[in-house]
SEDOLO-664690 format. One line per field, with one value per residue (C-alpha): residue in three letters; z, y, x; residue number from 1. Coordinates in nm, 3 decimals, always signed. Layout:
N
type = (ala;...);
z = (Z;...);
y = (Y;...);
x = (X;...);
seq = (NUM;...);
//
This chain:
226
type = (unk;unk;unk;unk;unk;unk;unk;unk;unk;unk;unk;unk;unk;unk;unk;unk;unk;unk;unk;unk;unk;unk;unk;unk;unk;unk;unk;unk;unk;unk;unk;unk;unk;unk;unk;unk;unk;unk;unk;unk;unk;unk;unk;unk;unk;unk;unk;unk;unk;unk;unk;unk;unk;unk;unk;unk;unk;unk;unk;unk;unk;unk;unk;unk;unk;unk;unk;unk;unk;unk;unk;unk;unk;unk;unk;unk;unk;unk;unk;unk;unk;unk;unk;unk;unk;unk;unk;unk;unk;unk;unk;unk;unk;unk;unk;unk;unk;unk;unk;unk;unk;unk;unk;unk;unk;unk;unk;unk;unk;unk;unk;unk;unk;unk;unk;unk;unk;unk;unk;unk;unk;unk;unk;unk;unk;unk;unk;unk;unk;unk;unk;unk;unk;unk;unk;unk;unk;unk;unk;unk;unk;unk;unk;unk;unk;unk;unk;unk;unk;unk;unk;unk;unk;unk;unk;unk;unk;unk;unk;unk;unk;unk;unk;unk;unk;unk;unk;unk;unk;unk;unk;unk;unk;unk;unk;unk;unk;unk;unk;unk;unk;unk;unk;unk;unk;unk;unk;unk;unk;unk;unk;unk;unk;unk;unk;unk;unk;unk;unk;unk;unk;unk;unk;unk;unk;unk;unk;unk;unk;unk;unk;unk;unk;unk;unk;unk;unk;unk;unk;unk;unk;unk;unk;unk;unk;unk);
z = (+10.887;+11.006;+10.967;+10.693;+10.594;+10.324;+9.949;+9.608;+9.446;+9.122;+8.868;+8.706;+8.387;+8.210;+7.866;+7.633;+7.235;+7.381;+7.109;+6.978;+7.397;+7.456;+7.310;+7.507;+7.845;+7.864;+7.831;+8.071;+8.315;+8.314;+8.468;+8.787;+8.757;+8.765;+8.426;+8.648;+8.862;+8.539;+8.429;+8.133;+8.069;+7.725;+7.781;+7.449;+7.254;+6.865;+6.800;+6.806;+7.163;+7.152;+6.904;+7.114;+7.450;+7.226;+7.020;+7.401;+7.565;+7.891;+8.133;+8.004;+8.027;+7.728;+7.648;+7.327;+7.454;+7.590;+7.948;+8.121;+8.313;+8.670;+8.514;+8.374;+8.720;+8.898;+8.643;+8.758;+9.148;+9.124;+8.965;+9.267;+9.523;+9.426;+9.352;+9.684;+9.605;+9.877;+9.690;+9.371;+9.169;+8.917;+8.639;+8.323;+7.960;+7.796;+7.922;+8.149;+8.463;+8.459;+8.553;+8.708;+8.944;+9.095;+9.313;+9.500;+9.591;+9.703;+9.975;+10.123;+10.078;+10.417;+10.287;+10.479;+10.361;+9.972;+9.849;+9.579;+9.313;+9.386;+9.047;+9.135;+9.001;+8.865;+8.562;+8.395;+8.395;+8.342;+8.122;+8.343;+8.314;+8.458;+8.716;+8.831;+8.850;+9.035;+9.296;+9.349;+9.377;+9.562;+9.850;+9.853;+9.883;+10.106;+10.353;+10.277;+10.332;+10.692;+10.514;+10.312;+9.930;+9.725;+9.385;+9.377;+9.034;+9.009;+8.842;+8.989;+9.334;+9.534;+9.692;+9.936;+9.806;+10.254;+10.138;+9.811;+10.000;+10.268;+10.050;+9.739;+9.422;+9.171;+8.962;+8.598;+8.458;+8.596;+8.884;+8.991;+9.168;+9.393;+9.478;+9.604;+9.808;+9.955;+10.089;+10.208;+10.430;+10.562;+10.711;+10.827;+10.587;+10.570;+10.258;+10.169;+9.926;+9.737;+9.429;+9.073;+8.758;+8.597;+8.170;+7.989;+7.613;+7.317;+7.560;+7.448;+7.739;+7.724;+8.050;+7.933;+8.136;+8.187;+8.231;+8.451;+8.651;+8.687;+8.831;+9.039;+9.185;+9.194;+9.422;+9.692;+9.707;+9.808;+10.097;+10.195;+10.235;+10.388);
y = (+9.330;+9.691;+10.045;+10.183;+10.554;+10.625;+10.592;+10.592;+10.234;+10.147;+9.985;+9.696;+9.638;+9.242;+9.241;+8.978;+9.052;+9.336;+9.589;+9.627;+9.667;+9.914;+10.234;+10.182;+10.078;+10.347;+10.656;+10.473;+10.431;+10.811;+10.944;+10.732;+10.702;+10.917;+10.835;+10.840;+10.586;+10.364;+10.063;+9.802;+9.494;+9.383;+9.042;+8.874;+9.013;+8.909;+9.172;+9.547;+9.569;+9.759;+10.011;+10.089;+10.118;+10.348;+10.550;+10.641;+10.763;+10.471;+10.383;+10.021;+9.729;+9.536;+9.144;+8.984;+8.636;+8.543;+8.468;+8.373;+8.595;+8.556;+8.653;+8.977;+9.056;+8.960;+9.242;+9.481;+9.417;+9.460;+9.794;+9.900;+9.758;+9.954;+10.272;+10.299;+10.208;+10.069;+9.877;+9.733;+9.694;+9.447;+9.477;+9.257;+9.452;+9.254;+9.500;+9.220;+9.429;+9.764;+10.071;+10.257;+10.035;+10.111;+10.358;+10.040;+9.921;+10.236;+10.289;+9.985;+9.983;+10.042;+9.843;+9.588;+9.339;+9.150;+9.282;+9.074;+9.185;+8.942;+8.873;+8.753;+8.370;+8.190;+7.952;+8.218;+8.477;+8.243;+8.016;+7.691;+7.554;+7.825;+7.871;+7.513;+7.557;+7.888;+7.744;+7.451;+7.658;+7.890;+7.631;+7.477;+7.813;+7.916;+7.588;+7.633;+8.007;+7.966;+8.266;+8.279;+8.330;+8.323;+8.446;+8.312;+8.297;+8.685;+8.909;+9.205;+9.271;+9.469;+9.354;+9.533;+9.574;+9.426;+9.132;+9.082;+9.130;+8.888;+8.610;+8.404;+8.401;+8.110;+8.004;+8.222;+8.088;+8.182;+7.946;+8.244;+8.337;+8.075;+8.040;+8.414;+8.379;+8.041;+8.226;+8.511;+8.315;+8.106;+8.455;+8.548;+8.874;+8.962;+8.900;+9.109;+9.126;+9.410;+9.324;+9.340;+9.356;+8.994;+9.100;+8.834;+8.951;+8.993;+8.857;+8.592;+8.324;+8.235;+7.982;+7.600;+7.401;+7.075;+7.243;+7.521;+7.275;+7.009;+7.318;+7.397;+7.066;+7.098;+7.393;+7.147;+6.873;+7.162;+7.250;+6.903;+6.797;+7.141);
x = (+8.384;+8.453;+8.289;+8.436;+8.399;+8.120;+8.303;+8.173;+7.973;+8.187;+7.931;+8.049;+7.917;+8.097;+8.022;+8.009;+7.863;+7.653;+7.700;+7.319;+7.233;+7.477;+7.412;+7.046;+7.247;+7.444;+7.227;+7.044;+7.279;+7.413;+7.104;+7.173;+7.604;+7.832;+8.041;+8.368;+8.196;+8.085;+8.337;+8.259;+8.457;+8.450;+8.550;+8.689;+8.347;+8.352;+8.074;+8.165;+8.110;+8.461;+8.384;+8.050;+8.239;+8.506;+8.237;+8.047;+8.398;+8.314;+8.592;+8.683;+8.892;+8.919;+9.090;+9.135;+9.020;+8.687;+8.788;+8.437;+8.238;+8.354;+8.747;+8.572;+8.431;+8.745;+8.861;+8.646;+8.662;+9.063;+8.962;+8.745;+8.951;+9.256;+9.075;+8.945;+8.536;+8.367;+8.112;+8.082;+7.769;+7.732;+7.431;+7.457;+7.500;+7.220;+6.909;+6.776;+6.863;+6.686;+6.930;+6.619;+6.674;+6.980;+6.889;+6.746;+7.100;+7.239;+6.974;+7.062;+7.469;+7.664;+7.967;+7.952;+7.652;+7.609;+7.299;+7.086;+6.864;+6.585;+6.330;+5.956;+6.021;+5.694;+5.743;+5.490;+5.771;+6.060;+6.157;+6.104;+6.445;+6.587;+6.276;+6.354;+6.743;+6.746;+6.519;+6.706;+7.050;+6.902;+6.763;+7.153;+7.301;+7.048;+7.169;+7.487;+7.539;+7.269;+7.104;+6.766;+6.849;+6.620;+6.757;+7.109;+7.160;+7.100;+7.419;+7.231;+7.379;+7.573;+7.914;+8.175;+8.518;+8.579;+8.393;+8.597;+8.920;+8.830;+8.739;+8.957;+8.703;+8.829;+8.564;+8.533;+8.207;+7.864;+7.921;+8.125;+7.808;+7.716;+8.093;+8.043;+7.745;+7.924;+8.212;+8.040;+7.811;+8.126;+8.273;+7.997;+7.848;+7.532;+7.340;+7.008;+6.759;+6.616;+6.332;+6.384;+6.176;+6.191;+6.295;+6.349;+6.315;+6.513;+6.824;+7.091;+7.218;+7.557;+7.439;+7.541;+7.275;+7.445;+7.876;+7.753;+7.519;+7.827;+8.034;+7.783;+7.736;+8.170;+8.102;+7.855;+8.117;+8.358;+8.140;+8.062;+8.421;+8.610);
seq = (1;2;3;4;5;6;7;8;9;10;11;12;13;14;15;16;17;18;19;20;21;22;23;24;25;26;27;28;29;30;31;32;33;34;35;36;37;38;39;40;41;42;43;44;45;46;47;48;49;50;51;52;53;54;55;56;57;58;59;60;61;62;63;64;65;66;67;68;69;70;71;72;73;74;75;76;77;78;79;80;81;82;83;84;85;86;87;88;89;90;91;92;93;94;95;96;97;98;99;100;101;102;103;104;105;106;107;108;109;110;111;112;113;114;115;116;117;118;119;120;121;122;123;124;125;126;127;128;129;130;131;132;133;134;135;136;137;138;139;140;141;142;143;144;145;146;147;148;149;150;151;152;153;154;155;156;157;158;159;160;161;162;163;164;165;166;167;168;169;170;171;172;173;174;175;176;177;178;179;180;181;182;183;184;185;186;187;188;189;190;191;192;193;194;195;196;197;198;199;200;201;202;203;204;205;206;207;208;209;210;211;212;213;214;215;216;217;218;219;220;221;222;223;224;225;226);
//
Protein backbone atom coordinates (compact mmCIF):
# COMPACT_ATOMS: atom_id res chain seq x y z
CA UNK A 1 0.00 0.00 0.00
CA UNK A 2 1.23 3.53 -0.95
CA UNK A 3 1.61 7.03 0.78
CA UNK A 4 -1.32 8.66 0.16
CA UNK A 5 -1.87 12.42 0.84
CA UNK A 6 -3.61 13.22 4.28
CA UNK A 7 -7.74 13.24 3.59
CA UNK A 8 -10.63 13.44 5.80
CA UNK A 9 -11.90 9.93 8.13
CA UNK A 10 -15.67 9.36 6.99
CA UNK A 11 -17.52 7.85 10.14
CA UNK A 12 -19.63 5.13 9.43
CA UNK A 13 -22.35 4.74 11.60
CA UNK A 14 -24.87 0.98 10.32
CA UNK A 15 -27.95 1.20 12.01
CA UNK A 16 -30.35 -1.25 12.77
CA UNK A 17 -33.69 -0.27 15.30
CA UNK A 18 -31.48 2.38 16.93
CA UNK A 19 -34.00 5.11 17.28
CA UNK A 20 -34.15 5.47 21.31
CA UNK A 21 -29.87 5.52 20.95
CA UNK A 22 -29.80 8.02 18.48
CA UNK A 23 -30.76 11.30 19.55
CA UNK A 24 -27.89 10.51 22.50
CA UNK A 25 -25.30 9.30 19.61
CA UNK A 26 -25.46 12.03 17.69
CA UNK A 27 -24.92 15.06 19.91
CA UNK A 28 -22.25 13.00 20.96
CA UNK A 29 -20.62 12.48 18.01
CA UNK A 30 -20.70 16.31 16.78
CA UNK A 31 -18.24 17.42 19.32
CA UNK A 32 -15.56 15.09 17.73
CA UNK A 33 -17.08 14.96 13.68
CA UNK A 34 -17.48 17.18 11.50
CA UNK A 35 -21.37 16.69 10.44
CA UNK A 36 -20.16 16.68 6.67
CA UNK A 37 -17.83 13.93 7.68
CA UNK A 38 -20.79 11.93 9.64
CA UNK A 39 -22.79 9.09 7.50
CA UNK A 40 -25.61 6.68 9.05
CA UNK A 41 -27.02 3.73 7.29
CA UNK A 42 -30.39 2.87 8.32
CA UNK A 43 -30.41 -0.54 7.16
CA UNK A 44 -34.11 -1.92 6.75
CA UNK A 45 -34.90 -0.51 10.59
CA UNK A 46 -38.71 -1.26 11.64
CA UNK A 47 -38.34 1.31 14.52
CA UNK A 48 -38.25 5.08 13.68
CA UNK A 49 -34.66 5.02 13.19
CA UNK A 50 -35.59 7.04 9.88
CA UNK A 51 -37.55 9.71 11.35
CA UNK A 52 -34.54 10.21 13.97
CA UNK A 53 -31.84 10.32 11.22
CA UNK A 54 -34.54 12.87 9.32
CA UNK A 55 -35.60 14.94 12.50
CA UNK A 56 -31.34 15.51 13.26
CA UNK A 57 -30.66 16.72 9.44
CA UNK A 58 -27.55 13.55 9.29
CA UNK A 59 -26.08 12.59 5.93
CA UNK A 60 -27.86 9.10 5.37
CA UNK A 61 -28.46 6.25 3.27
CA UNK A 62 -31.56 4.55 3.83
CA UNK A 63 -33.11 0.77 2.37
CA UNK A 64 -36.44 -0.58 2.83
CA UNK A 65 -35.17 -4.18 3.53
CA UNK A 66 -33.02 -5.33 6.32
CA UNK A 67 -29.94 -6.30 4.34
CA UNK A 68 -27.37 -7.49 7.20
CA UNK A 69 -24.80 -5.49 8.60
CA UNK A 70 -21.74 -6.10 6.47
CA UNK A 71 -24.26 -4.88 3.15
CA UNK A 72 -24.85 -1.61 5.27
CA UNK A 73 -21.08 -1.13 5.64
CA UNK A 74 -20.34 -2.10 2.13
CA UNK A 75 -22.87 0.93 1.77
CA UNK A 76 -20.98 3.16 3.53
CA UNK A 77 -17.35 2.24 2.27
CA UNK A 78 -18.66 2.81 -1.51
CA UNK A 79 -19.64 6.23 -0.05
CA UNK A 80 -16.05 6.99 1.20
CA UNK A 81 -14.30 5.45 -1.53
CA UNK A 82 -15.92 7.59 -4.15
CA UNK A 83 -15.87 10.75 -2.17
CA UNK A 84 -12.31 10.73 -1.86
CA UNK A 85 -11.98 9.74 2.27
CA UNK A 86 -9.03 8.10 3.11
CA UNK A 87 -10.25 6.24 6.06
CA UNK A 88 -13.33 5.02 7.24
CA UNK A 89 -14.41 4.68 10.81
CA UNK A 90 -16.91 2.38 11.84
CA UNK A 91 -18.70 2.79 15.52
CA UNK A 92 -21.98 0.83 16.14
CA UNK A 93 -25.42 3.06 16.77
CA UNK A 94 -26.35 1.11 19.91
CA UNK A 95 -24.07 3.37 22.56
CA UNK A 96 -21.76 0.36 23.16
CA UNK A 97 -18.83 2.24 21.46
CA UNK A 98 -18.10 5.53 23.21
CA UNK A 99 -17.64 8.60 20.64
CA UNK A 100 -15.14 10.24 23.21
CA UNK A 101 -13.21 7.87 21.99
CA UNK A 102 -12.57 8.62 18.63
CA UNK A 103 -10.03 10.89 18.92
CA UNK A 104 -8.10 7.53 19.72
CA UNK A 105 -8.31 6.40 16.05
CA UNK A 106 -7.38 9.51 14.44
CA UNK A 107 -3.99 9.74 16.22
CA UNK A 108 -3.07 6.64 14.93
CA UNK A 109 -4.65 6.79 11.15
CA UNK A 110 -1.90 7.19 8.32
CA UNK A 111 -4.16 5.41 5.76
CA UNK A 112 -2.48 2.71 5.33
CA UNK A 113 -2.97 0.23 8.51
CA UNK A 114 -6.72 -1.40 10.00
CA UNK A 115 -6.91 -0.09 13.34
CA UNK A 116 -9.07 -2.04 16.13
CA UNK A 117 -10.89 -0.81 19.02
CA UNK A 118 -9.62 -3.39 21.46
CA UNK A 119 -12.19 -3.91 24.85
CA UNK A 120 -10.39 -5.30 28.17
CA UNK A 121 -12.16 -9.00 27.88
CA UNK A 122 -12.69 -10.81 31.39
CA UNK A 123 -15.92 -12.94 31.74
CA UNK A 124 -16.59 -10.25 34.68
CA UNK A 125 -17.17 -7.57 32.01
CA UNK A 126 -18.68 -9.76 29.36
CA UNK A 127 -21.24 -11.83 29.03
CA UNK A 128 -19.24 -15.25 28.87
CA UNK A 129 -20.58 -16.48 25.66
CA UNK A 130 -19.39 -13.83 23.93
CA UNK A 131 -16.01 -13.67 26.19
CA UNK A 132 -15.41 -17.29 25.07
CA UNK A 133 -16.29 -16.74 21.29
CA UNK A 134 -14.26 -13.58 20.78
CA UNK A 135 -11.25 -15.29 22.19
CA UNK A 136 -11.50 -18.18 20.22
CA UNK A 137 -12.04 -16.01 16.87
CA UNK A 138 -9.67 -13.89 17.79
CA UNK A 139 -6.72 -16.73 18.28
CA UNK A 140 -7.92 -18.14 14.51
CA UNK A 141 -7.78 -14.75 13.04
CA UNK A 142 -4.85 -13.98 14.86
CA UNK A 143 -3.09 -17.39 12.96
CA UNK A 144 -4.68 -16.78 10.13
CA UNK A 145 -4.00 -13.07 9.51
CA UNK A 146 0.17 -13.84 11.09
CA UNK A 147 -0.83 -10.77 13.21
CA UNK A 148 -1.80 -10.61 17.02
CA UNK A 149 -5.64 -9.79 17.31
CA UNK A 150 -6.96 -9.79 20.09
CA UNK A 151 -10.50 -8.27 19.75
CA UNK A 152 -11.68 -9.47 16.38
CA UNK A 153 -15.11 -9.36 16.86
CA UNK A 154 -14.87 -5.49 17.55
CA UNK A 155 -17.19 -3.03 15.00
CA UNK A 156 -15.01 -0.25 16.41
CA UNK A 157 -12.08 0.20 14.03
CA UNK A 158 -10.55 2.10 11.62
CA UNK A 159 -10.09 0.95 7.89
CA UNK A 160 -8.35 2.65 4.72
CA UNK A 161 -10.52 3.26 1.81
CA UNK A 162 -6.52 1.48 -0.06
CA UNK A 163 -7.35 -1.42 2.01
CA UNK A 164 -11.09 -1.61 0.98
CA UNK A 165 -10.15 -1.17 -2.65
CA UNK A 166 -7.53 -3.80 -2.58
CA UNK A 167 -9.58 -6.44 -1.12
CA UNK A 168 -13.34 -8.19 -2.35
CA UNK A 169 -15.66 -8.07 0.97
CA UNK A 170 -18.64 -10.76 0.44
CA UNK A 171 -19.98 -11.75 3.56
CA UNK A 172 -23.20 -9.31 4.92
CA UNK A 173 -23.73 -10.66 8.42
CA UNK A 174 -21.37 -9.94 11.33
CA UNK A 175 -18.96 -12.49 9.94
CA UNK A 176 -18.28 -9.53 7.72
CA UNK A 177 -15.62 -8.84 10.27
CA UNK A 178 -13.42 -11.65 10.48
CA UNK A 179 -13.69 -11.92 6.62
CA UNK A 180 -12.05 -8.31 6.80
CA UNK A 181 -9.29 -8.91 9.07
CA UNK A 182 -8.66 -12.32 6.89
CA UNK A 183 -8.04 -10.48 3.78
CA UNK A 184 -6.18 -7.79 5.13
CA UNK A 185 -3.58 -9.98 6.67
CA UNK A 186 -3.37 -12.06 3.25
CA UNK A 187 -2.07 -8.63 1.46
CA UNK A 188 -0.12 -7.89 3.79
CA UNK A 189 -1.73 -4.51 5.94
CA UNK A 190 -0.94 -3.73 9.03
CA UNK A 191 -3.42 -4.18 11.74
CA UNK A 192 -3.18 -2.15 15.20
CA UNK A 193 -4.79 -1.89 18.28
CA UNK A 194 -5.96 1.03 20.22
CA UNK A 195 -8.18 0.30 23.80
CA UNK A 196 -11.72 0.75 24.32
CA UNK A 197 -14.13 1.06 27.21
CA UNK A 198 -16.00 -2.42 27.47
CA UNK A 199 -20.30 -1.01 27.69
CA UNK A 200 -22.39 -3.52 27.66
CA UNK A 201 -25.80 -2.08 29.07
CA UNK A 202 -29.15 -1.38 28.00
CA UNK A 203 -27.81 -2.81 24.32
CA UNK A 204 -29.85 -5.27 22.04
CA UNK A 205 -27.63 -8.12 19.96
CA UNK A 206 -28.80 -8.88 16.75
CA UNK A 207 -25.56 -11.68 16.93
CA UNK A 208 -27.27 -15.37 16.23
CA UNK A 209 -24.74 -17.59 18.19
CA UNK A 210 -24.99 -20.82 16.37
CA UNK A 211 -25.64 -19.03 12.14
CA UNK A 212 -22.98 -16.46 12.72
CA UNK A 213 -20.60 -19.14 14.38
CA UNK A 214 -21.33 -21.72 11.28
CA UNK A 215 -20.29 -18.67 8.93
CA UNK A 216 -17.53 -18.11 10.76
CA UNK A 217 -16.27 -21.54 10.76
CA UNK A 218 -17.38 -21.08 6.57
CA UNK A 219 -14.78 -18.33 6.61
CA UNK A 220 -11.69 -21.06 8.19
CA UNK A 221 -12.51 -23.72 5.61
CA UNK A 222 -11.99 -20.83 3.04
CA UNK A 223 -8.54 -20.23 4.32
CA UNK A 224 -7.66 -23.80 4.76
CA UNK A 225 -8.37 -24.76 1.19
CA UNK A 226 -7.17 -21.38 -1.01
Amino acid sequence: MTDIPAVSVLVLVPAYNAARHLPELIERLKKFVCPDNLLFINDGSTDNTLEVLKEHQVNYLSYQQNRGKGAALMSGFNYAIDKGYRSVLTIDADLQHLPEELPRFYALDNGQRLIIGTRHMTPKVMPFARWLTNNLTSLIVSVFSTQRVRDSQSGYRLIPTELLKAIRLKTVGYDFESEMLFKAGAIGCSIAEVPISTVYEDSTSYINPLADTLRFVRQIWKRIWA
